[in-house]
N, C-alpha and C positions, 0 to 999 in steps of 0.2 A: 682443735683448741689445744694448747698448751700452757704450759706453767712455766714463769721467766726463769729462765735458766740463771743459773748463779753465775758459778763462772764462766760459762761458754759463751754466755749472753755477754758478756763484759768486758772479758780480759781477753777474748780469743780478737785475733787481728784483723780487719778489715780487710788490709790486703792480701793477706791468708787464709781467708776463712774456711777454706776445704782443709786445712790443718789438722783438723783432729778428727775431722770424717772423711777423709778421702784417703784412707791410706791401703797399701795392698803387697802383696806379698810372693808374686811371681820373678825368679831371677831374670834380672837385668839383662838386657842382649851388650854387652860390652866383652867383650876378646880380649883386648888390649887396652894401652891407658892413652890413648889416644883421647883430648881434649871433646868434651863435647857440646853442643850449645841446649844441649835439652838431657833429660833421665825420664823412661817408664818403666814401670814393673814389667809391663805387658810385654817389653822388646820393641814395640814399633811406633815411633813418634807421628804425630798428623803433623807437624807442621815441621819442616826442614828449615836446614841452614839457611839465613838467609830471608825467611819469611817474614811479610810486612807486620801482620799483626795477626790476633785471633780472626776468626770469622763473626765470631757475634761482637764485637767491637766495631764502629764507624771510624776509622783513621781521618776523617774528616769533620768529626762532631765540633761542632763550636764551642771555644771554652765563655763560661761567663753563667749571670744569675747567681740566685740563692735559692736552695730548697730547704724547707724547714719540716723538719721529723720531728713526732713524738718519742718519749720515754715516761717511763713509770714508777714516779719513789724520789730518789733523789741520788746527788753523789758527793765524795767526799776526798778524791783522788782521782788523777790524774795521771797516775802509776797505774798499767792495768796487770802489770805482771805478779804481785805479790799480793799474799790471802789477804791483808789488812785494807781496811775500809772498801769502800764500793766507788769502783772506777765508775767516772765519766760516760756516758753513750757518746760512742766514737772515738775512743782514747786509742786504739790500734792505728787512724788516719793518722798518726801523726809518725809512723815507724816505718821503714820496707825491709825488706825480708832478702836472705840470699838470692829464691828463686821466687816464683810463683806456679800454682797449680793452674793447667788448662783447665776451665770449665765444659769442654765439651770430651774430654777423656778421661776414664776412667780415674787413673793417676797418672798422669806425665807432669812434668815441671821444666821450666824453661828460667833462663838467667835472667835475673835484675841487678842485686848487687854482687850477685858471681857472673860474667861472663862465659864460663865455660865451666865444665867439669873434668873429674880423671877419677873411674873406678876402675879398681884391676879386675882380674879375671874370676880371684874368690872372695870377690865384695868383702874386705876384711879393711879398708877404711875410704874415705872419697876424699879431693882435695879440689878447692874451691880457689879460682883463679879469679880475685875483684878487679872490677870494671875498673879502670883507668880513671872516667870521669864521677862515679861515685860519691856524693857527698853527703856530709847530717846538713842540717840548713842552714847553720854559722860559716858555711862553706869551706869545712875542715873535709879534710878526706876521708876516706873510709877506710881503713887500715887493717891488715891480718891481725893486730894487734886486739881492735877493738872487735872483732870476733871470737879470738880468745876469749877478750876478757865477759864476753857477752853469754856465750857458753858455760863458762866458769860461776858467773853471777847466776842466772837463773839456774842455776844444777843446785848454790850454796843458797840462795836466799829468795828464790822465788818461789810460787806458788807449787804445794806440794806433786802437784801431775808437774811442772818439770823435771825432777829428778825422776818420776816412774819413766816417763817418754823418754828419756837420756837415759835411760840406768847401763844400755850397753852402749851407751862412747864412754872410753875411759879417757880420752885426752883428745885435745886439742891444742894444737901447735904452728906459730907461723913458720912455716919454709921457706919464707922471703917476704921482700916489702908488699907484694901485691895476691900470695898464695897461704892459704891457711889450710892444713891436711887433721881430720877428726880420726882416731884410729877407735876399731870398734874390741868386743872383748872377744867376740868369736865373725866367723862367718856364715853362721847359722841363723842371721836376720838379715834377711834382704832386703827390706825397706828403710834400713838405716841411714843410707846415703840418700834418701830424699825423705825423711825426716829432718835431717840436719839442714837441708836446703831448704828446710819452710820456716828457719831461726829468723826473727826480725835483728837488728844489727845495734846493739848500743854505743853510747858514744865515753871510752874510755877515760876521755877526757872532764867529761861533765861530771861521771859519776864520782872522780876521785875523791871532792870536796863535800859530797852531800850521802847521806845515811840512805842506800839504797830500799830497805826494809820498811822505811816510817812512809805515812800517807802524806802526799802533799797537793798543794793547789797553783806549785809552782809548772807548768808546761816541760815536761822533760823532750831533753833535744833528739831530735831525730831526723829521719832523712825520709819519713814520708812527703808525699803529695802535699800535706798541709798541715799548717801552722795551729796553734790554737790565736785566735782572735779574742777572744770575751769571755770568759767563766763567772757564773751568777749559781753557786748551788745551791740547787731545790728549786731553782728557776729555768736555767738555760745554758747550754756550752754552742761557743759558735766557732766552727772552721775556717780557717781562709785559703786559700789555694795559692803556691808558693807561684808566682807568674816562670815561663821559660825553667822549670824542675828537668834538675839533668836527668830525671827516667823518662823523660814526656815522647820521646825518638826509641825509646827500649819496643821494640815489636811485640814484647810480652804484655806493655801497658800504653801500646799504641790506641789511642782514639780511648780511654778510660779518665774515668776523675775528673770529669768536664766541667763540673760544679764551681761557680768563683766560693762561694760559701756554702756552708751547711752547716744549719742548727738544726738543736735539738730544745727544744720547750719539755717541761715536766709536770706532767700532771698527778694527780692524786691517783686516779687508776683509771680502768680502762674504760669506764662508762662514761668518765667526765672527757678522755680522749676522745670518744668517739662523736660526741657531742662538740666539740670542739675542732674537728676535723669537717663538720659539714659546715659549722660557721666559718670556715676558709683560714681557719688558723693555723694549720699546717696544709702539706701536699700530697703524703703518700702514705699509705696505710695498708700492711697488708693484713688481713683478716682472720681470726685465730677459732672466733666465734659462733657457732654456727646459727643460732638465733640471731645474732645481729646479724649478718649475712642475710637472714631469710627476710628480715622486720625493721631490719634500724637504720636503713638505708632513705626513708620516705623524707627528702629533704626535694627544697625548691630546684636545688643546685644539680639534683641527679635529673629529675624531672628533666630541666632544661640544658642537660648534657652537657653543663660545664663540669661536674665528677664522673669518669667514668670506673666500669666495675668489670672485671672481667675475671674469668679462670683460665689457669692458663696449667696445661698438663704440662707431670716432669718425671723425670725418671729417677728422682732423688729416694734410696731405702730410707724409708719413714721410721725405721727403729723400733722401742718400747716408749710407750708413755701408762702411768698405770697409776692407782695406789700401791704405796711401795710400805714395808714392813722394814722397822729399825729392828733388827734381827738382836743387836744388841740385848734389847729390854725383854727380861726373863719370860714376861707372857708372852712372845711371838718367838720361842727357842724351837718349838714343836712346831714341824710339818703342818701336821696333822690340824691344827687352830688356826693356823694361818689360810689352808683350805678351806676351813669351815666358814672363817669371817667371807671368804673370796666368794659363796653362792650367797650373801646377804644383796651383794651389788647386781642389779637388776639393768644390765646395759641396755637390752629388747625396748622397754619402757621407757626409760633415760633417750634411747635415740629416737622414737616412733614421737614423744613428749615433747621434747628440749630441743632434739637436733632436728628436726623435720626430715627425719631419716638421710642424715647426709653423710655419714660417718660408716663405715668400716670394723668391725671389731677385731681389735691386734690378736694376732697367736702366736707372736714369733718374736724374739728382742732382733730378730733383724729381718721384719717384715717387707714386704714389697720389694725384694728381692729376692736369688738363685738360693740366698746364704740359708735361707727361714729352712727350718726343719719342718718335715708336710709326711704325713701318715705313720707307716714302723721305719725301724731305723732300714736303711741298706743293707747289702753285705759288707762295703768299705765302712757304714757309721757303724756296723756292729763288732767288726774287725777291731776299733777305735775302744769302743764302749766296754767289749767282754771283759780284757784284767780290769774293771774297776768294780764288776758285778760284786752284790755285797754290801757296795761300798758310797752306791746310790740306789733315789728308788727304784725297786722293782719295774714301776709303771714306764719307765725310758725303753725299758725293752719290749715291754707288752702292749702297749695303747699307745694313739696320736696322742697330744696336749689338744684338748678344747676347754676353754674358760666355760664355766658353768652361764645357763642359758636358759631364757624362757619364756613362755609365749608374747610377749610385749601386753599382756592386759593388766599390770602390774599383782598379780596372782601369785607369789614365790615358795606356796606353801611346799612344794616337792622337796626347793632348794633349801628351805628350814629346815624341813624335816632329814635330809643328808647334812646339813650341817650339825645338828644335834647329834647324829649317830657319830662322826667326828669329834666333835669334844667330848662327847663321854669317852671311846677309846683314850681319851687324851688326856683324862683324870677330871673334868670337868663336869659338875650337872645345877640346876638349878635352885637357887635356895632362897625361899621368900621374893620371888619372882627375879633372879638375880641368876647369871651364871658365878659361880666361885669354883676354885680348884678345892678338890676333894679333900689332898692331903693338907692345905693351910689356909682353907678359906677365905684365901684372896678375892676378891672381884675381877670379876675380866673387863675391865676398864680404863679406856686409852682416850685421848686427845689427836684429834687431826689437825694438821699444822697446813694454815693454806696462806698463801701470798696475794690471793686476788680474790677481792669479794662476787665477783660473778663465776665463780664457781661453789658457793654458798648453794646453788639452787640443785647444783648437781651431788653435794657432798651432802647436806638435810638428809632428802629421802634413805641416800644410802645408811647414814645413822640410823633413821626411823627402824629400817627394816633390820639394821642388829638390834633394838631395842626389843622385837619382837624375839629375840633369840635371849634375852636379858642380860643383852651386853652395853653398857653404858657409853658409846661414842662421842664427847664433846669437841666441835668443831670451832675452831679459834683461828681467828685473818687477824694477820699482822703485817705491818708495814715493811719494803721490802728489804732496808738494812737492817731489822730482827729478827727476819726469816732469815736471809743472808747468812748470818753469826750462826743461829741456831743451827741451822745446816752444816755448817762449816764444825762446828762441836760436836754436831751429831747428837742434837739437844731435842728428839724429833719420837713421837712415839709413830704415826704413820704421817703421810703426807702425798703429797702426788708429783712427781717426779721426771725428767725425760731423761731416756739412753738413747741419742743419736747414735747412729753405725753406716758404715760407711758400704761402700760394694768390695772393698775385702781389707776386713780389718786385721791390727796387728797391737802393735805394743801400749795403746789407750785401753784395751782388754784390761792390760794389770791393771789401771787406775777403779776402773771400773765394780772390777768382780773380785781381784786379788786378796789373799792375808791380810798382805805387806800392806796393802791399801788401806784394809777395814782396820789399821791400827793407825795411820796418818789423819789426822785432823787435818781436814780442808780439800781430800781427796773424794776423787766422784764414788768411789765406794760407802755411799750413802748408807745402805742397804745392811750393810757390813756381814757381808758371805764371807766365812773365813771356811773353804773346805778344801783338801787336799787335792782333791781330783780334780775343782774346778780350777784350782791352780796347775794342773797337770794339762790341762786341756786348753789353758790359757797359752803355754808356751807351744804347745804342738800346733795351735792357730798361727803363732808367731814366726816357728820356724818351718812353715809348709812347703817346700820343695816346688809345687806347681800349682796352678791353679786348682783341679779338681782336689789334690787332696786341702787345699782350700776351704773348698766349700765342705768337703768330708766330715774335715776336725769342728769349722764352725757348727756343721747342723747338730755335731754331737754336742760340742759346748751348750749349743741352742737349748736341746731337748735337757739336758742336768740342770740348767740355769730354771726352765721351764716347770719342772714337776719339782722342782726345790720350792715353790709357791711363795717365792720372795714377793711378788708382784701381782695385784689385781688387775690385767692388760685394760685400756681405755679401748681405744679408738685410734684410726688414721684416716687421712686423705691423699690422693695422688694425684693432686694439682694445689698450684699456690693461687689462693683467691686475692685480688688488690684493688685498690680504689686510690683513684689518683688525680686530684685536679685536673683539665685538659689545659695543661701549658706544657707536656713534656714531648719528645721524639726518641726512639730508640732502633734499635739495630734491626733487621728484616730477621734476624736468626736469634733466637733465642738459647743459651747453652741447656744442655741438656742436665747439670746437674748445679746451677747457679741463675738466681732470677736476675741478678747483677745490675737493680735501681740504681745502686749509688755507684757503681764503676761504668756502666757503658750507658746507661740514660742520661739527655742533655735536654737542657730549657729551646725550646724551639721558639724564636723571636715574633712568628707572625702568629702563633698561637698564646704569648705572651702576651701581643700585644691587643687580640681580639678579647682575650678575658677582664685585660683589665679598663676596656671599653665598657664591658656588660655589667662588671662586678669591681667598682674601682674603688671600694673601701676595704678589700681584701687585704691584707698586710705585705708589704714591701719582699 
């Protein structure tokens, strides 16, 4: 189960969506500046010069039909690159990108509107050679110009994570009608040249007449797959697919985007989605739930195997999702309180109860991968960790991180009673059945900020059982462009939160953890960690030389980020559960780090055509 991501959910691009979690950090196997049709961190591409398409793609899939997606809330824009109002579900379909990320490796990238690549030998800038046929969909070209200016735009006036993710390209420059070369500030980030190759491509020409900043309803041009058809806010946005798209022959997006349309319908939230998904009103649904998973499936439609439901394993790091602490706000500046609150949350209970034990408890912000920190540090993490002793807790050197724990009979008197001894160290004790701080008589009383009312039933108990500690918890659902702002301001005393991470991250780190961040409104540093070391351990992730010291610097970051008790860890799974009308067909291969519904699934016509024999008041 998850909480709708703000931005990532929104603004991040459909045809890049491994963007900001698939990034990594091992030096490039390139010698020389010899052209090249693909870039990986790792040195060695799966698929060569020359190749038809991915392996989980069908180069044969039929294009045509309509699938219709839910969404949640509503939208207001149609711009998805900048902080102001709440884009569209699906505003990325409408852009393509330099390169695209393979879904079945790690990080590699192959050309779409670069053809080729040239990095030199000390990765100190890459230069991107566009495709000849290249177009936005007014069937203007694509020009090194309008990559300039596309880098330049979202660096000055887009969403505050693209200036963190650019912070080292200091220029961008065309070196001719058909090549554009980005120069970096050092050589010491080696995922910078396939950073830049995951830039969706603006159209110079469009933006020059219209205020790129303000929210609109107007379709900005681009050279995605598809067009926008119909915009209805608070209703529905519907896609069209541009017929004969000059990427449709790119090997990269061979046999992808099969779909003639795609909408998206808007519901009030997700209970009324889900109910609305068995009456045949949308197609695909992947499941965030675990209760409705277990219970909310009893429909005629499953019965008689016109919805089917499956899980489907991946290899995707599930990250952090948790209650998260606005560090900002004076009662959560101490450790030590924030710990305290953290043995209130009774997960044992919450999953044995709620989730029909289907969940996982997180211990890692970059769990379900090599990257998670697991037991005492190493000798390489403590190599990492020693000059900063002092400087963090003690506990990183001395203990694993385990989130406080307990027997699932809902019983948490231990976990109270260690939290008491916590807030009293911490100036805190009870008065008139109340905690208040000793020196000013505050109350220890905060507001949970939740976006979706079906997590009400998991956020209550957790209040109840601070109540027992006489901390006053009130929990408050607001609709999702309130939540949106208030996040975005950092208008938040706790709330519940997700940090995706990738299998080896780099420069999303700053947005995330950084100073720089916890002082930009609109940046993922929600949390607003502002500490020196964790900024110290941010760049040494960023400039890791090889893969193990990699994974070294991360598990250190891991563990400082971990005993800082920014975060109350939820829960993960390591499979994506979906439920999906029977009218689709998809590829025999599945990617290993992309479930890829809307790029490599296509409407299969004899299984169209039997559903709507059985079930013909279904919607078109």
């Amino acid at each position: 189960m998850s909480m709708i991501a703000r931005f990532l959910a929104t603004a991040v691009l459909a045809l890049a969506a491994p963007a900001l979690v698939m990034s990594a950090l091992v030096k490039p196997a390139m010698a020389d500046e010899t052209p090249r049709h693909g870039m990986s961190m790792y040195g060695d591409l799966k698929y060569p010069p020359g190749f038809r398409h991915f392996d989980y793609a069908n180069p044969d899939a039929p294009k045509g039909g309509t699938v219709r997606m839910a969404a949640i809330g509503t939208y207001d824009t149609l711009n998805p690159f900048t902080l102001k109002g709440v884009p569209a579900a699906g505003a990325g379909l409408l852009f393509q990108t330099l390169t695209v990320n393979s879904g079945d490796e790690p990080f590699s990238e192959y050309g779409v509107v670069a053809e080729s690549f040239v990095v030199p030998a000390d990765r100190s800038w890459v230069a991107f050679n566009l495709r000849p046929q290249a177009r936005f969909n007014d069937g203007s070209p694509i020009t090194a110009d309008d990559v300039v200016f596309t880098f330049e735009t979202l660096k000055t006036k887009g969403a505050p994570f693209y200036r963190t993710y650019y912070a080292d390209v200091v220029k961008a420059e065309a070196t001719g009608p058909g090549q554009v070369r980005f120069t970096f500030r050092s050589n010491d980030n080696p995922e910078l040249p396939l950073i830049v190759g995951q830039m969706p491509v603006l159209s110079r020409a469009y933006w020059a007449g219209r205020d790129f900043e303000k929210t609109t309803l107007d379709a900005p041009l681009g050279s995605g797959p598809y067009v926008v058809e119909a915009a209805d806010p608070g209703r529905s946005i519907t896609f069209r697919r541009v017929a004969n798209h000059w990427s449709d022959d790119i090997p990269a997006l061979k046999g992808q985007y099969n779909f003639a349309r795609i909408r998206y319908d808007y519901y009030r939230d997700s209970t009324v989605a889900l109910e609305a998904f068995k009456g045949g009103e949308y197609d695909f649904r992947q499941e965030n739930a675990a209760k409705d998973w277990a219970t909310g499936y009893d429909s005629p439609a499953v019965t008689e195997g016109l919805i089917k439901r499956e899980e489907i394993a991946n290899e995707q790091p599930t990250g952090m999702q948790g209650f998260v602490f606005n560090t900002r706000r004076p009662i959560f500046a101490d450790r030590r309180v924030r710990a305290a609150i953290a043995q209130a949350f009774d997960f044992e209970w919450t999953n044995r109860t709620l989730f029909y034990g289907a969940y996982t408890r997180t211990r890692s912000y970059f769990s379900n991968s090599e990257l998670a920190s697991r037991g005492l540090p190493s000798p390489a993490e403590l190599k990492i960790l020693e000059p900063f002793r002092g400087q963090i807790p003690e506990e990183v050197f001395t203990r694993a991180y385990n989130p406080p724990s307990t027997d699932g009979s809902g019983n948490l008197r231990d976990n109270l009673r260690t939290a008491f001894e916590l807030l009293k160290s911490a100036g805190w004790s009870i008065r008139d059945r109340r905690m208040v701080n000793d020196r000013t008589g505050e109350p220890l009383a905060f507001e949970i900020l939740l976006a979706q009312p079906n997590w009400e039933r998991i956020t209550l108990p957790f209040a109840k059982n601070l109540e027992r500690l006489g901390i006053q918890a009130r929990v408050r659902t607001v609709d999702t462009a309130q939540y949106q702002k208030r996040m975005e301001t950092f208008d938040y005393d706790m709330t519940v939160e997700v940090f995706p991470q990738s299998l080896s991250p780099g420069n999303e780190q700053r947005d995330m953890w950084s100073s720089a961040a916890a002082k930009v409104e609109g940046s993922r540093n929600t949390i607003g960690v502002s500490d020196p070391v964790v900024d110290k351990l941010i760049e040494l992730v960023i400039n890791a030389p090889d893969r193990q010291s990699l994974i070294d610097r991360t598990r250190a970051l891991d563990r400082v980020l971990l005993w800082g008790h920014y975060t109350i860890p939820n829960w993960h799974i390591r499979s994506w559960r979906i439920a999906y009308w029977d009218r689709f067909a998809r590829p025999q291969v599945t990617a290993k780090y992309s479930l890829g519904f809307l790029s490599t699934w296509w409407v299969d016509p004899a299984k169209e055509a039997a559903m709507r024999s059985r079930y013909p008041n279904r919607p078109q």
